[in-house]
C-alpha positions as a LaTeX table, in Angstrom:
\begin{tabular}{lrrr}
\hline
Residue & $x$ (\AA) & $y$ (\AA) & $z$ (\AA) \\
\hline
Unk1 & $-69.89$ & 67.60 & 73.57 \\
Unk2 & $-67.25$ & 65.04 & 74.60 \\
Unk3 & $-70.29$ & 62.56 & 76.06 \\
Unk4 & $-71.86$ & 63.08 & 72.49 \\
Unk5 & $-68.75$ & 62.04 & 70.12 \\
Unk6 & $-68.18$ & 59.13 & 72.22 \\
Unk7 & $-71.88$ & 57.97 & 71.51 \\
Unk8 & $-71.67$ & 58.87 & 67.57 \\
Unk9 & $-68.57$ & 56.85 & 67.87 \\
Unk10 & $-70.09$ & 53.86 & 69.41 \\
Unk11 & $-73.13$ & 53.75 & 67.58 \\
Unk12 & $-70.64$ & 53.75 & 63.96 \\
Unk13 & $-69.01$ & 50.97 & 65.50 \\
Unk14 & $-72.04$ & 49.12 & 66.31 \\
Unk15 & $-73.46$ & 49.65 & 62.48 \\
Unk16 & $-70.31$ & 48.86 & 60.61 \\
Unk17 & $-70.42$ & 45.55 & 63.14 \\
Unk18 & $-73.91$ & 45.15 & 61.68 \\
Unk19 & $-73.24$ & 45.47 & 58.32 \\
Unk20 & $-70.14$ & 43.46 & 58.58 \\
Unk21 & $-72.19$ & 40.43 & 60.18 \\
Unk22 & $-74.84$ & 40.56 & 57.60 \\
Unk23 & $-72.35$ & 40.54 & 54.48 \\
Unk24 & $-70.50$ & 37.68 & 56.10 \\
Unk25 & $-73.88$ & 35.38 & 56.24 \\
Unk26 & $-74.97$ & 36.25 & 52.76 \\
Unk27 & $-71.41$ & 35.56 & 51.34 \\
Unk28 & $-70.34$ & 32.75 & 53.97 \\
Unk29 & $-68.33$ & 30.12 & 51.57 \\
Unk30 & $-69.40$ & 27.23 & 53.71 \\
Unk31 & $-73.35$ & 27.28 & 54.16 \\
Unk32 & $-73.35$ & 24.12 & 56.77 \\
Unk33 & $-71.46$ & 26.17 & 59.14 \\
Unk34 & $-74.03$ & 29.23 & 59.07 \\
Unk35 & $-75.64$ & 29.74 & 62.41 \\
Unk36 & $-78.86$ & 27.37 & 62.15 \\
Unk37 & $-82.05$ & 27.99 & 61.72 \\
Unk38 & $-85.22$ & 26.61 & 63.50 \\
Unk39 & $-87.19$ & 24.32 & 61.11 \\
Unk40 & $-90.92$ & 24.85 & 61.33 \\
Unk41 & $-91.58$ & 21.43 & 60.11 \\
Unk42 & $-89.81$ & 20.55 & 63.17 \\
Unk43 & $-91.41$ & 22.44 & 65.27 \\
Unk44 & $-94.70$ & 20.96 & 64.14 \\
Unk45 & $-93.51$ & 17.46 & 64.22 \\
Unk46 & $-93.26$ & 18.14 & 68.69 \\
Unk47 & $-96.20$ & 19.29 & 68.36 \\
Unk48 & $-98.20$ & 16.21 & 67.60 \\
Unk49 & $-98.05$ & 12.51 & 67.44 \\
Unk50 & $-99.32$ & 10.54 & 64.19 \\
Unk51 & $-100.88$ & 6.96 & 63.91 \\
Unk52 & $-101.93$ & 5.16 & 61.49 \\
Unk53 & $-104.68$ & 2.42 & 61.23 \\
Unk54 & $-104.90$ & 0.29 & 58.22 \\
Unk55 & $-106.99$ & $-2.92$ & 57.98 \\
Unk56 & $-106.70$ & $-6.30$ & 57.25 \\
Unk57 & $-103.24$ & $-8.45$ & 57.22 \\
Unk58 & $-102.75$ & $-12.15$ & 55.85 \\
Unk59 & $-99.44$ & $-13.83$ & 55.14 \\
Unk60 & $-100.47$ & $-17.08$ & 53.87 \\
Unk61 & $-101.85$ & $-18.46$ & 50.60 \\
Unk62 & $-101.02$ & $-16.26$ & 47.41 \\
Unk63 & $-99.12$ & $-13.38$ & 49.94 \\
Unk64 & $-97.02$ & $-16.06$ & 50.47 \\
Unk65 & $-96.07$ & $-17.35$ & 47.27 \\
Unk66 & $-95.70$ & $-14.25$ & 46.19 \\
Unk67 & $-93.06$ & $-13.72$ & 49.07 \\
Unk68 & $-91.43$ & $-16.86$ & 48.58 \\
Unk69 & $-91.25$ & $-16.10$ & 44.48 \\
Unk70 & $-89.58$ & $-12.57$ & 45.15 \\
Unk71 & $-87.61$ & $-13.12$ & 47.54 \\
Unk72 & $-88.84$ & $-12.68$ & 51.14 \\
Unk73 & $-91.56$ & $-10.54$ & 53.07 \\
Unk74 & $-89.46$ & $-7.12$ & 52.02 \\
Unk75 & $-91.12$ & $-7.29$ & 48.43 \\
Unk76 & $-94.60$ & $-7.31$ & 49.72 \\
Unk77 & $-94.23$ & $-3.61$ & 51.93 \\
Unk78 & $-92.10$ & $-2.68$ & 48.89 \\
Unk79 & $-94.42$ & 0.12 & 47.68 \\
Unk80 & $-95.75$ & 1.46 & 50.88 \\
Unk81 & $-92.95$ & 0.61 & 53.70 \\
Unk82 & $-91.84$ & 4.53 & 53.22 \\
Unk83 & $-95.84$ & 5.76 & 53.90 \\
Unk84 & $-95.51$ & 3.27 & 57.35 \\
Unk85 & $-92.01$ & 4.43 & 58.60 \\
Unk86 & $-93.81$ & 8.49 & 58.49 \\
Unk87 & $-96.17$ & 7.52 & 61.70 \\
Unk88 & $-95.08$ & 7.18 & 65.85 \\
Unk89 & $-96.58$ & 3.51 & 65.32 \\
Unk90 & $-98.84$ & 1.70 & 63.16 \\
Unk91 & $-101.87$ & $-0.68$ & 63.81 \\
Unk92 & $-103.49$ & $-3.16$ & 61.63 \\
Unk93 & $-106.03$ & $-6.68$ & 62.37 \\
Unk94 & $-103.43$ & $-9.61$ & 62.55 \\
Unk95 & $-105.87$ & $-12.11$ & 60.44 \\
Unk96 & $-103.97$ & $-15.33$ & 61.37 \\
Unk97 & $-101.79$ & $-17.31$ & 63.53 \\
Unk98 & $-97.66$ & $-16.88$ & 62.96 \\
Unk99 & $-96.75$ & $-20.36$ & 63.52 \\
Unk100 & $-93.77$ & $-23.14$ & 62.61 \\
Unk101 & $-96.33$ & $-24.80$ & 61.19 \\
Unk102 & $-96.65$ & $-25.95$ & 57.75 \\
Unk103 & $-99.62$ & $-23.60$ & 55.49 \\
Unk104 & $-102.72$ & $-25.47$ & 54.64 \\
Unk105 & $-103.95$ & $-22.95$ & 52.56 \\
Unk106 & $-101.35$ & $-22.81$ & 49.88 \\
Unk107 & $-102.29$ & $-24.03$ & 46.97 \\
Unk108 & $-106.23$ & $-24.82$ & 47.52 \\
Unk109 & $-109.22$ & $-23.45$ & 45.93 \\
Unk110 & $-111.16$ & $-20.48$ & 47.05 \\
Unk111 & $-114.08$ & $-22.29$ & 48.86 \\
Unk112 & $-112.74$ & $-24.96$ & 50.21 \\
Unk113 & $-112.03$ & $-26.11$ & 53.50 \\
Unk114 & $-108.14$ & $-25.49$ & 54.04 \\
Unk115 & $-108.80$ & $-21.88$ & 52.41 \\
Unk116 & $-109.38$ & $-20.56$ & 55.35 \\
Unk117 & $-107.11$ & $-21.94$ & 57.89 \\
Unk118 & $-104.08$ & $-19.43$ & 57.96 \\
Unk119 & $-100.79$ & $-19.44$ & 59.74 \\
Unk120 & $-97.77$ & $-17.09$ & 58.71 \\
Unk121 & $-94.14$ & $-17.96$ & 58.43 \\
Unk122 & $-92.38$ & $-16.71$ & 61.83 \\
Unk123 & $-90.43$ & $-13.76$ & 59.37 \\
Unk124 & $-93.48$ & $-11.83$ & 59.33 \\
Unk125 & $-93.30$ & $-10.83$ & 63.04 \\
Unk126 & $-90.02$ & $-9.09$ & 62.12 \\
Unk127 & $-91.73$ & $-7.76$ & 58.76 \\
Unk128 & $-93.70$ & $-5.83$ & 60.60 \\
Unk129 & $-91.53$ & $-4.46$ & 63.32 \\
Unk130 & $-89.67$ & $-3.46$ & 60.40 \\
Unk131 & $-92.36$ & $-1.88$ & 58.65 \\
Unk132 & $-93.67$ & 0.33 & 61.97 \\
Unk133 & $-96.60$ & $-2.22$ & 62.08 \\
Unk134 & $-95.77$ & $-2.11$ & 65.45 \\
Unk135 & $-99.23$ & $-3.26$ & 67.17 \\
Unk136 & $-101.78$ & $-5.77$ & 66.08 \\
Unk137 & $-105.07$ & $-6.61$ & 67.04 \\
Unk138 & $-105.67$ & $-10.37$ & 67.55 \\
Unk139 & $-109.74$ & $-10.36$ & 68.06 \\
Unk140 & $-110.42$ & $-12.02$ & 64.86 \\
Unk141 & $-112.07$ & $-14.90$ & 63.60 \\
Unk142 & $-109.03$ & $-16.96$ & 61.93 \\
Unk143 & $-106.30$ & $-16.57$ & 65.07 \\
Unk144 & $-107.57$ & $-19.77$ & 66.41 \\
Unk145 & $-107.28$ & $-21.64$ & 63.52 \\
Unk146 & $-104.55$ & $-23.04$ & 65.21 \\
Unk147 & $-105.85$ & $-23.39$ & 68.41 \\
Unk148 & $-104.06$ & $-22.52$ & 71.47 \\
Unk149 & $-100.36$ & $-23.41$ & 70.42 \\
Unk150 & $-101.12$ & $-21.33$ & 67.35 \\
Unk151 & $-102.28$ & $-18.61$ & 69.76 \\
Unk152 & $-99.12$ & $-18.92$ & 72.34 \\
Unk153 & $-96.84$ & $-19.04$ & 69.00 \\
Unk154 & $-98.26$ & $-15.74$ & 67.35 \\
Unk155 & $-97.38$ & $-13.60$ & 71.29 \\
Unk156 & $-94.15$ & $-15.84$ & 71.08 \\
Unk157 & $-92.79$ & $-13.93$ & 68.15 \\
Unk158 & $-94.61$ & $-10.99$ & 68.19 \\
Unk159 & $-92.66$ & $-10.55$ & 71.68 \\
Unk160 & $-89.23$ & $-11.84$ & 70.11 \\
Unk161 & $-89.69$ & $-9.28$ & 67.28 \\
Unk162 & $-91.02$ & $-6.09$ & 69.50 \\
Unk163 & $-94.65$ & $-6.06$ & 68.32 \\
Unk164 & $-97.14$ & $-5.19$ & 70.76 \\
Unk165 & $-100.69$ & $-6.96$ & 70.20 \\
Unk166 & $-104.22$ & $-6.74$ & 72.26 \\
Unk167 & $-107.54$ & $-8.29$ & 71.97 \\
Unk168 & $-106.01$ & $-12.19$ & 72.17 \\
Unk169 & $-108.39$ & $-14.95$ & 73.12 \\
Unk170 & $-108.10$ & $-15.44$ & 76.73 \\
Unk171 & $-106.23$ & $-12.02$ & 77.36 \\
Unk172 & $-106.66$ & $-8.70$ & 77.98 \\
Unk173 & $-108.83$ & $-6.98$ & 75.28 \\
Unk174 & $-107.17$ & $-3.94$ & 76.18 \\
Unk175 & $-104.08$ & $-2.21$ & 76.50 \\
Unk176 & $-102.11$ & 1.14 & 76.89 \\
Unk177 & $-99.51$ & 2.84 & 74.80 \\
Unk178 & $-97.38$ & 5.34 & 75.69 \\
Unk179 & $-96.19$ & 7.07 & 72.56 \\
Unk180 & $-94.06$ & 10.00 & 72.88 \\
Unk181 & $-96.02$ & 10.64 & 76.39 \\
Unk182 & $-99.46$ & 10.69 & 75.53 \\
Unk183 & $-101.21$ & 7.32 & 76.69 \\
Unk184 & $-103.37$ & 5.76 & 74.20 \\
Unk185 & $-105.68$ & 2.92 & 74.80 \\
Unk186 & $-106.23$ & 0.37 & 72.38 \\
Unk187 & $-109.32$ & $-2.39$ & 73.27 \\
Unk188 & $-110.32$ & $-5.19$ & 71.13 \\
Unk189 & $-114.13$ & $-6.30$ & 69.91 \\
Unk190 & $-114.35$ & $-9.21$ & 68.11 \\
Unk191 & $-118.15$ & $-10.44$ & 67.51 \\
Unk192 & $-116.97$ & $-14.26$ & 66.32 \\
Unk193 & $-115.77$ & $-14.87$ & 69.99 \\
Unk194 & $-117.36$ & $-15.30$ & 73.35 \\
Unk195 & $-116.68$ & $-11.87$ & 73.60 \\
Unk196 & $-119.64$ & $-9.06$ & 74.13 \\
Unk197 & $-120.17$ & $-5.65$ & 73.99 \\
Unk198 & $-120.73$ & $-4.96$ & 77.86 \\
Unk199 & $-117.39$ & $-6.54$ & 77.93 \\
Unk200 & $-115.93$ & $-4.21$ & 75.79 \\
Unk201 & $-117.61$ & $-1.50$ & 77.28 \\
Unk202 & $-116.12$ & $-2.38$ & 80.75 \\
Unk203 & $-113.06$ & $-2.53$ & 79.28 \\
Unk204 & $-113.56$ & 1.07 & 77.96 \\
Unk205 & $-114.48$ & 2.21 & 81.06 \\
Unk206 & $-111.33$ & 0.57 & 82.96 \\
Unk207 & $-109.05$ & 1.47 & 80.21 \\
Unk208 & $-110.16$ & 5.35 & 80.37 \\
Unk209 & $-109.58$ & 5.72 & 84.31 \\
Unk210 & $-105.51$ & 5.56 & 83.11 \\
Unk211 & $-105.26$ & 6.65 & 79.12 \\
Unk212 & $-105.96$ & 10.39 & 77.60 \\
Unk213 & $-107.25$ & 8.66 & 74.88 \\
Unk214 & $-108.96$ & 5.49 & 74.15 \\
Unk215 & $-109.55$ & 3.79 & 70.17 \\
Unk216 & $-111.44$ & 0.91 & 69.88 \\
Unk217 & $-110.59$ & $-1.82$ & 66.98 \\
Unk218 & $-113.98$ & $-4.03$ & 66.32 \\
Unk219 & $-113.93$ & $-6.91$ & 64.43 \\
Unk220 & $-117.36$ & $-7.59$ & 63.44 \\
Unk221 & $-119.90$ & $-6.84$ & 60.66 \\
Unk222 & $-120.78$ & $-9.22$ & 57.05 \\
Unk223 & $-117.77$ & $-9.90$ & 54.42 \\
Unk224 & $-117.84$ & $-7.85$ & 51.57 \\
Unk225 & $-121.22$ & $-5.74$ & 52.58 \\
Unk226 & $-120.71$ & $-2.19$ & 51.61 \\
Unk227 & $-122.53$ & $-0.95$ & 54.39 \\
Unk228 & $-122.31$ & $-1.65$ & 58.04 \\
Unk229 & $-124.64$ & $-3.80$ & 59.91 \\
Unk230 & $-127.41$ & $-2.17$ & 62.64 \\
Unk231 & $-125.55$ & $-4.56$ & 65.22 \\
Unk232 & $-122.33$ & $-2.99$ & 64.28 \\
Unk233 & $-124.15$ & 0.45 & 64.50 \\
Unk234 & $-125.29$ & 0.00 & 68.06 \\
Unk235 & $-122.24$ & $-1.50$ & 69.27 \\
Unk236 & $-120.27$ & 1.58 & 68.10 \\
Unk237 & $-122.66$ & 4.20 & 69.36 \\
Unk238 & $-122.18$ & 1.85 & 72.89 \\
Unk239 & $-118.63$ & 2.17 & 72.66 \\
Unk240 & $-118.47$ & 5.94 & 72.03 \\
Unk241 & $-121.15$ & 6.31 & 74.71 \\
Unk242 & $-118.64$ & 4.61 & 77.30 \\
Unk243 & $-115.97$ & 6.82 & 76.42 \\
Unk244 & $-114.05$ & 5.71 & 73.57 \\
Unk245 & $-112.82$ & 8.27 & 71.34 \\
Unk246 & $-112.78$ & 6.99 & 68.15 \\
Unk247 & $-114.04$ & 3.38 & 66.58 \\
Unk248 & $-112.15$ & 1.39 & 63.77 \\
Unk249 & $-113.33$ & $-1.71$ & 61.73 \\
Unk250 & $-112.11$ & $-4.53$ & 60.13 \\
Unk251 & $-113.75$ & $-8.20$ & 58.37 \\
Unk252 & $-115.86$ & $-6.98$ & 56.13 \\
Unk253 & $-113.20$ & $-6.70$ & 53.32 \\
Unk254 & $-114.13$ & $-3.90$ & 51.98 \\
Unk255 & $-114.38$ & $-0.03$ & 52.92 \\
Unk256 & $-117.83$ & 0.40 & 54.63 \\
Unk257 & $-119.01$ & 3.92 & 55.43 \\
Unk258 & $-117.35$ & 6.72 & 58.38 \\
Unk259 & $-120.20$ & 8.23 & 60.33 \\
Unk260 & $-119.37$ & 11.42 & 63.16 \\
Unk261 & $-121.45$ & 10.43 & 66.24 \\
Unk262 & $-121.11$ & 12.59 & 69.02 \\
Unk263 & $-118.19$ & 14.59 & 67.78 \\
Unk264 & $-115.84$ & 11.21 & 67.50 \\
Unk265 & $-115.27$ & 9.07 & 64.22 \\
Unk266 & $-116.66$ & 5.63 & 63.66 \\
Unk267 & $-114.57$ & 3.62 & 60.37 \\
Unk268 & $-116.96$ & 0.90 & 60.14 \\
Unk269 & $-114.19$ & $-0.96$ & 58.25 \\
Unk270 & $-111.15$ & $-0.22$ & 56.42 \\
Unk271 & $-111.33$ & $-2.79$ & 54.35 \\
Unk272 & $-108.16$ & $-4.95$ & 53.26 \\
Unk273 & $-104.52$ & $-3.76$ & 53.61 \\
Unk274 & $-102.44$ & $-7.07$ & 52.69 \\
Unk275 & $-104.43$ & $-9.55$ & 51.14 \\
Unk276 & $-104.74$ & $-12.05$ & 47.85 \\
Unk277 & $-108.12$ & $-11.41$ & 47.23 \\
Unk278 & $-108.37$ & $-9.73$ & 43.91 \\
Unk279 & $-111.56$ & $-10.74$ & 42.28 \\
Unk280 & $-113.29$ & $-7.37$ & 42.58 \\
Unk281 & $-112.49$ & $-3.57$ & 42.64 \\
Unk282 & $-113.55$ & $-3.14$ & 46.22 \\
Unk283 & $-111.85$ & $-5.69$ & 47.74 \\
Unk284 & $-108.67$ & $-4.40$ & 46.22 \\
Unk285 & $-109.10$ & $-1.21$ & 47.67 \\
Unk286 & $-108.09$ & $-0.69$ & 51.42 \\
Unk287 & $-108.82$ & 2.56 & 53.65 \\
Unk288 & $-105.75$ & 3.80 & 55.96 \\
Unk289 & $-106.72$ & 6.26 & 58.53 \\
Unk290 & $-104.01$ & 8.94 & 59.95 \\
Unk291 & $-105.07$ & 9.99 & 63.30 \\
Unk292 & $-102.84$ & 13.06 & 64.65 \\
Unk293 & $-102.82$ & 13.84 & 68.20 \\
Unk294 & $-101.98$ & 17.21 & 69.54 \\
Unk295 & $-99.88$ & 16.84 & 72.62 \\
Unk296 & $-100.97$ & 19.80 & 74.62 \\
Unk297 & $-105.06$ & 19.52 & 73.79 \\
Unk298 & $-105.47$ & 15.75 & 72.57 \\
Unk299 & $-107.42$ & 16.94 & 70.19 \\
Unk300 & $-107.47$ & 14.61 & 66.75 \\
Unk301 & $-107.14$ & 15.41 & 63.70 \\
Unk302 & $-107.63$ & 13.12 & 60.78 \\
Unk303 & $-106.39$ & 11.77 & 57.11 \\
Unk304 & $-107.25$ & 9.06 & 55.23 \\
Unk305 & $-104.77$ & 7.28 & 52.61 \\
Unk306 & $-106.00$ & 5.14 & 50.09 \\
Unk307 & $-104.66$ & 2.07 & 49.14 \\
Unk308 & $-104.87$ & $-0.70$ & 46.21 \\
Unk309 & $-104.01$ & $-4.00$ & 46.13 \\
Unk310 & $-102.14$ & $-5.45$ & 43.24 \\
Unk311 & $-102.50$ & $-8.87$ & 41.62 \\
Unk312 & $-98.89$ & $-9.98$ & 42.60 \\
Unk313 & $-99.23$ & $-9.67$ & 45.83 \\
Unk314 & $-97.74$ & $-5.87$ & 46.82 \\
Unk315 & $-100.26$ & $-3.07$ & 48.17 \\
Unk316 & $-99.45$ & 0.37 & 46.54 \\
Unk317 & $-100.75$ & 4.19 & 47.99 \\
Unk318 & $-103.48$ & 5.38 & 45.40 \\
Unk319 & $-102.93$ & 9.33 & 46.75 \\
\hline
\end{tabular}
């Protein structure tokens, strides 16, 4: 009998403990000093890294009057610099040289010669290392329209600023990120250039011996088509075939179609993402393309964000 009152004695203790605990939390005058509680959001977010591709960038001509007018690059990533700061990194197609040199485009007429020669004020590099835009891909057909200083100046201040670039003439069209400890590989096509796709595919093949993942960014296809080229077919079906996991376009200027060949994504082109060119609907509207990475599996997941390009210069999110 004595063993017994001692345990209905303890066990009264232990639920008047209880209850005292539980009134304390619910009536606890100062929430922020509550025990706390494990966020699932959290939780998710070590779960999985996020990237984001978006497509075409150009800092010269009417991008950079309207930067000049409003008073710096800050007004341009206005609308969509919160979207940008969400991912581990962003990537986007640098379309021109960052240079001290003076613009030849600003000012001339769609057409003409000087059009099409671009250079960006050295402010962008920070821009985008501001704005997460954190890699670029060089492969393009207007990053020599400086030549080779132009060239050397652009991996100048990208370097200065902390943005990471691949696919420059004469370089490596590849390269490896490690984001959050996954390693990513990022190669470069660029059909205006020298280079090929057996070059790209050997790059693929090189690049996959050391990365868990490996996305290729092709430059290639015909401005403003609507739907890809057969070239730009086969060379994505090569690509995948060597062992990249997923393809991404840009040059065309315009969204072109997504096809699923053997279980990976192809974005045959996202279309613009900063840009002045505003004389039709589709060239106003840009594709972005959230890739999420588990971190256990590596298996993607994907989500694509819509964007719209307005006439003065600043590119807002659609949905």
């Amino acid at each position: 009998m004595k063993v017994s009152k001692k345990i209905l004695i303890i066990s009264a203790i232990l639920i008047v403990a209880a209850l005292t605990a539980t009134i304390c939390y619910l009536f606890w005058p100062n929430v922020s000093q509550r025990p706390p509680k494990i966020s699932v959001s959290a939780i998710q977010e070590k779960q999985y890294i996020q990237l984001l591709f978006v497509g075409d960038l150009m800092f010269d001509r009417g991008i950079r009057y309207f930067a000049d007018k409003n008073g710096g690059n800050d007004f341009i990533f206005d609308k969509i610099s919160p979207a940008l700061l969400k991912n581990n990194l962003v990537v986007a197609n640098l379309e021109g040289s960052i240079t001290d040199n003076k613009s030849l485009s600003a000012g001339t007429s769609p057409g003409s010669t000087n059009n099409y020669f671009l250079t960006f004020n050295p402010s962008v590099a920070k821009t985008l290392f501001k704005n997460n835009i954190r890699l670029v891909d060089l492969g393009n057909n207007h990053i020599s329209n400086f030549g080779a200083d132009g060239i050397k100046s652009t991996q100048k201040y990208l370097n200065d600023a902390g943005v990471d670039y691949f696919g420059a003439p004469s370089g490596n069209s590849g390269k490896i990120e490690n984001i959050n400890g996954i390693k990513v590989g990022f190669v470069s096509y660029n059909q205006f250039s020298d280079d090929r796709p057996l070059n790209v595919i050997n790059e693929i093949k090189k690049i996959k011996l050391d990365a868990d993942l490996v996305f290729v960014f092709s430059h290639w296809g015909n401005e403003y088509e609507l739907t890809q080229t057969s070239e730009q077919t086969n060379s994505a079906h090569q690509f995948i075939d060597a062992g990249a996991d997923l393809v991404v376009g840009s040059h065309p200027h315009v969204i072109q179609p997504v096809e699923e060949y053997k279980g990976k994504r192809i974005y045959y082109s996202l279309g613009n993402f900063i840009f002045d060119q505003y004389f039709d609907e589709n060239v106003r509207n840009g594709l972005g393309v959230v890739v999420k990475i588990d971190k256990q599996t590596k298996k993607m997941s994907f989500e694509e964000k819509h964007f719209y390009l307005q006439s003065g210069g600043q590119t807002i999110i659609k949905d």
